[in-house]
C-alpha positions in Angstrom: -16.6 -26.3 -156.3 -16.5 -29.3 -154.3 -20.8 -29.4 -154.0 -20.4 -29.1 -157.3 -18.3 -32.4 -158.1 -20.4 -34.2 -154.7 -23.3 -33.5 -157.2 -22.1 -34.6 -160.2 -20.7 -37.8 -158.8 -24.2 -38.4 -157.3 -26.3 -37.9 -160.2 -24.5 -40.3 -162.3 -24.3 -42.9 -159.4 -27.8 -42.4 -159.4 -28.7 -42.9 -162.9 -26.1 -45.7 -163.4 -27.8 -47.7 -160.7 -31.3 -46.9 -162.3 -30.4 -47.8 -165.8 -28.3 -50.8 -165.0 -31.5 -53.7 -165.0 -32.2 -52.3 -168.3 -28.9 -52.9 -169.5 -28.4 -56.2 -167.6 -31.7 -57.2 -169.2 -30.8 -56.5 -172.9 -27.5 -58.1 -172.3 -29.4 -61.7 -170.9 -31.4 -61.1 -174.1 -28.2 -60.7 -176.6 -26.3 -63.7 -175.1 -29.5 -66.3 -174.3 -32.7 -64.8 -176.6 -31.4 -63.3 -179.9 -30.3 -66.8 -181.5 -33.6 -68.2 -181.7 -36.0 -64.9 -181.6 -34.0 -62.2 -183.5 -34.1 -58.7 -183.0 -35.2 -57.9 -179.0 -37.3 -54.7 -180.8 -39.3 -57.2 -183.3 -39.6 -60.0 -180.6 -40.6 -57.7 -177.4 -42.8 -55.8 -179.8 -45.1 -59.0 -180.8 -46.7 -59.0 -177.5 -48.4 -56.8 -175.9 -47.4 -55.4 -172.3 -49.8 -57.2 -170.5 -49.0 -60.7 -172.5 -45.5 -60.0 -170.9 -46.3 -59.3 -167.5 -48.1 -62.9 -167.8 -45.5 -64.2 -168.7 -42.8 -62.6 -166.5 -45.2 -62.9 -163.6 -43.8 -65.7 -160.3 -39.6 -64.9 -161.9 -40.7 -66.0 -164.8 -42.5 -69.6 -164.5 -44.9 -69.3 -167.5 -42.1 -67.9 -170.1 -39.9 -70.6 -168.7 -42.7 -73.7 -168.5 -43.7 -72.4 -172.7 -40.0 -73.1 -173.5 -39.2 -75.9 -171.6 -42.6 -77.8 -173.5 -41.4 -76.3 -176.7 -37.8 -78.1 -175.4 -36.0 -74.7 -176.4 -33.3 -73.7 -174.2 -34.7 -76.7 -171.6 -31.1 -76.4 -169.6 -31.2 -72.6 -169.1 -34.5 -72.1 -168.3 -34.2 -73.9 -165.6 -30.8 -72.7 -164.1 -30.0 -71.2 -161.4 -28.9 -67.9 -163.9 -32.5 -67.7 -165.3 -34.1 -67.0 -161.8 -31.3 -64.6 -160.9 -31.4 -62.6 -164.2 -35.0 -62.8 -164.7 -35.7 -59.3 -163.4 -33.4 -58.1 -165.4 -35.4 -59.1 -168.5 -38.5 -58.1 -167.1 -36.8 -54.4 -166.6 -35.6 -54.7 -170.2 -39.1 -55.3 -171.5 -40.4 -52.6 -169.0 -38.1 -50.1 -170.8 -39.1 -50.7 -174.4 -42.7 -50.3 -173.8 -41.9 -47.3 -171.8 -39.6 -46.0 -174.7 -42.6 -46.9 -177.5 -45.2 -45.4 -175.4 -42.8 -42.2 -174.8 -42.3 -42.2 -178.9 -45.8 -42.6 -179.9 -47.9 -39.8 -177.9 
């Protein structure tokens, strides 16, 4: 009975710490994204994966530099809170094209 609760306690440890980027991610996307590019489905789904990883590549630099000449979002993108939060995006992004690709074979 007790391997039995060890085990359960460890699976979900382990699948709360390999799910929590994603949800981390999604959440930066909610509070910082959504005002200006809607829906995370629609807006992640424009590009394609590699356009994203271009973008995401060096924490970030060339999704940050595209805003900040835009002027959108000038102050957050280049805080302190984009470079700590920016792998969290890029495991949100990771996930959806994972989850597309899963739905579409």
């Amino acid at each position: 009975m007790k391997r039995l609760i060890f085990l359960t306690v460890l699976v979900f440890t382990i699948v709360s710490l390999h799910a929590k980027p994603f949800f981390k991610g999604q959440k930066e996307y909610l509070r910082e994204c959504r005002s200006c590019h809607g829906s995370s489905q629609f807006f992640i789904g424009k590009f394609t994966p590699e356009r994203w990883k271009e973008l995401l590549r060096d924490k970030g630099k060339k999704l940050a530099f595209n805003h900040i000449q835009t002027k959108n979002s000038v102050e957050y993108f280049q805080s302190e809170q984009y470079l700590k939060r920016i792998q969290y995006i890029e495991a949100y992004v990771d996930y959806y094209f994972k989850k597309a690709q899963k739905h579409s074979q």
